[in-house]
Phi, psi and omega in degrees: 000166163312065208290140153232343168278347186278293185340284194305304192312323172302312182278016202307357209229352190259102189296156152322295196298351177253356169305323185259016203237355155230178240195312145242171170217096183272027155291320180260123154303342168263336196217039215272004174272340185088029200267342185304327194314313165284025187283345182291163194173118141238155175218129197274112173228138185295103173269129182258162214286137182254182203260351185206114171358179183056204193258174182214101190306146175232146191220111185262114169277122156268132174238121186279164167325308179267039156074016178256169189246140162250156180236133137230167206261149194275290193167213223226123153245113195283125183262143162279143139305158148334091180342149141310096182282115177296153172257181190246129179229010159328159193307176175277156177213159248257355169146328203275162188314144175278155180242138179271088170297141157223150195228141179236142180236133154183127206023056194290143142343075209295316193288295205291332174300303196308300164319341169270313177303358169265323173287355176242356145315342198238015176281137189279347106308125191272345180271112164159147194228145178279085191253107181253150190215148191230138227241015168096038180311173172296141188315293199337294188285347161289335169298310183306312203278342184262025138298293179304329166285324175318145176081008175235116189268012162275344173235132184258077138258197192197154184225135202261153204300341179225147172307129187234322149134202199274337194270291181323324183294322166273348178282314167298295179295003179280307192303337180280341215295119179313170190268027202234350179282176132242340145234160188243113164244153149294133200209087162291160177300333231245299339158158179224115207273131172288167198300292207264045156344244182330318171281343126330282167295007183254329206229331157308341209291313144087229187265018185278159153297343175221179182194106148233220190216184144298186201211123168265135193247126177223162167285179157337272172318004187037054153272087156001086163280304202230138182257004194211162162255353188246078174257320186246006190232190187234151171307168142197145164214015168245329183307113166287327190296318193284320152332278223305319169321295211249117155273108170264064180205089183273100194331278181349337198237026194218142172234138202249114163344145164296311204288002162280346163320277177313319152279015178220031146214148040281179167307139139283153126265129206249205199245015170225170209275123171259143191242160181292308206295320170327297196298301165335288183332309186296307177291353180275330147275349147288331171276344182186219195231143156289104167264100178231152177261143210281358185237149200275137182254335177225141178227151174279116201292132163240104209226146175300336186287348189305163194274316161304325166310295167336292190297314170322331212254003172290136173302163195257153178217004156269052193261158191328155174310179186233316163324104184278146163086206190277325182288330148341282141317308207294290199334306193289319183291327173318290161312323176311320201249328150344292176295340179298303177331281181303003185267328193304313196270285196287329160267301116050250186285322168333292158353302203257344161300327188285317194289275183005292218286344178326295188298342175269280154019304189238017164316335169299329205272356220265105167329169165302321188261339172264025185260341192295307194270358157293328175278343174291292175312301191289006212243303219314005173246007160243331198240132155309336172271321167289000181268316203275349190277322148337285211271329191269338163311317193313341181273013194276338128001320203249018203231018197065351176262073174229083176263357188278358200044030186054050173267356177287334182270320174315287184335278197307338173299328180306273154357255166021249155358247175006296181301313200294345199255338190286339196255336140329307182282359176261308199280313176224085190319126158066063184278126166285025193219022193239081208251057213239044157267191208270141122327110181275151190296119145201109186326308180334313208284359192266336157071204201291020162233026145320280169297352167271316174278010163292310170320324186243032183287000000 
């Protein structure tokens, strides 16, 4: 594939426009042959979990033409230890299993936050301890949120040592949750939890691994957006491929096994914005069956400060060229293969890291049809056939199942791409417009399939 950021570095002296038109450069001393350019690989490899801390060097080995073998080093990957696991020193509590509320902070809106901590003071279940872990906010507003909670020993806060964002911030507080909980809900800050939340998803959950609800969408001011979340898609919670597509699950309105805990950390990080309620999701129905309740338990506050709000609410500027005739076209063909591009990396491939670590992680637990259809996904940028079993879901849409919103043709254009660039680079040695490094994440790059992937993040 294609390097072109290895490329320039080698060539710095070398314009784009003299790339296919020479055969050396005896200015670069690491590459006076051009070979860098087609130098690229990526590969997904499983390292299983070690017994101790520290790092663990990666090195990629080669056997050259004349039989020697070369090693270079990729870089470092750190194994953790087992979070330190918080003790409870909480009220007595009346028998039933405990639920571990976990909650993440960073500088929140204190009138809406104070609201949420009086809705889940006012849950109508009495088992359940609050472990809020705060994202570094500003001293001022960490004083504040530790006002509010004070005098109540049902909320364990914490500061986490560093900025971590919203996804490392639910993985660190997954990590405190004690071996004394047996279920786990999610909690934003933000949100106003109706009285019987929790006693509800508690008594819905039965032998399934997870249990959520509906949503009610509301603005700041508790103004009625949405009385529903299934207004333009249809739910799921049994499809795991569609789970894997699509997320229909909002961290927020769902209650969990613990033991799902344990098969959804550490986080994978992938090379597009990753969400915790999703990844849970996934692992929870790999791991069992899914429960859901048909009424909103709670409602969801929507504000621009929101981490999806921003984005959402930024105007679209990627919109097709306006330009006629030919600079027109280059623009659009320009554009075109860009969004395919971030579609391949940040969705894609996002993807298929999430399918990988299923399978090594929950394989025990993982039915004949959904390890079939995690191996489907994951093939599908190799295999024609598994490409055609892609591509061809887009059509269960036309049968009522378009809970995936068609996020299935952004993938195969994503695929697509991949090809189309392995074959430019073959077909017109050293194209400067032949790009396949990695892409840094911006929902923007998605161009008019922005909003189904805000919608299927």
């Amino acid at each position: 594939m294609p390097r072109l950021d290895l490329f320039r570095s080698l060539h710095p002296a070398l314009p784009p426009e003299e790339w296919s038109a020479v055969a050396r450069d005896p200015s670069s001393e690491r590459d006076p042959e051009l070979r860098a350019y087609r130098s690229g690989f990526w590969a997904t490899i499983p390292i299983g979990p070690r017994a101790e801390p520290g790092e663990l060097r990666l090195a990629a080995v080669a056997e050259l033409g004349d039989g020697r073998i070369v090693t270079a080093p990729l870089g470092t990957v750190t194994a953790v230890a087992r979070p330190e696991r918080l003790s409870i020193d909480g009220p007595e509590r009346k028998g039933s299993p405990l639920i571990a509320v976990c909650m993440t902070t960073f500088n929140p809106d204190l009138r809406l936050f104070r609201t949420q901590i009086e809705s889940l003071r006012g849950q109508t279940d009495p088992d359940w301890v609050c472990f809020i872990s705060d994202d570094c906010s500003e001293f001022g507003r960490f004083e504040a949120i530790t006002d509010v909670v004070a005098g109540d020993d049902r909320f364990v806060l914490t500061r986490a040592p560093e900025r971590l964002g919203f996804y490392r911030n639910f993985e660190r507080v997954l990590g405190l949750v004690p071996d004394e909980a047996e279920l786990v809900a999610l909690c934003d800050h933000d949100d106003r939890w109706y009285p019987d939340k929790l006693e509800t998803l508690r008594a819905a959950i039965g032998d399934a691994e997870l249990a959520y609800s509906d949503v009610r969408l509301v603005d700041v001011e508790g103004r009625v957006r949405g009385e529903t979340l299934w207004r333009d898609r249809r739910n799921n919670h049994t499809n795991l491929a569609s789970l894997l597509i699509s997320n229909s699950i909002v961290g927020a309105s769902c209650l969990f096994r613990r033991r799902a805990i344990d098969s959804a950390l550490p986080f994978p990080r992938s090379p597009g914005w990753d969400f915790h309620d999703h990844w849970l999701a996934l692992v929870a129905l790999s791991l069992g069956d899914l429960a859901y309740v048909d009424r909103p338990l709670y409602d969801y506050v929507q504000h621009p400060s929101a981490v999806l709000g921003r984005v959402a609410s930024e105007p679209e500027t990627d919109q097709p060229d306006e330009r006629r005739g030919l600079p027109g076209l280059l623009e659009r063909r320009h554009g075109l293969l860009t969004r395919w591009r971030a579609a391949y990396f940040t969705a894609y491939l996002q993807r298929v890291l999430q399918a990988q670590t299923l399978l090594a992680r929950c394989s025990a637990d993982l039915t004949p049809s959904k390890r079939r259809a995690l191996r489907l996904f994951e093939a599908a940028a190799r295999s024609p056939v598994a490409l055609a079993w892609l591509a061809a879901r887009h059509l269960r849409a036309l049968t009522g199942a378009n809970e995936t919103l068609g996020m299935e043709k952004v993938l195969v254009r994503g695929i697509l791409w991949r090809h189309l660039i392995q074959l430019r680079a073959r077909r017109r040695p050293r194209d400067a417009s032949a790009d396949a490094s990695v892409p840094s994440f911006d929902p923007k790059a998605l161009g008019g399939s922005r909003r189904r992937w805000l919608a299927n993040r």
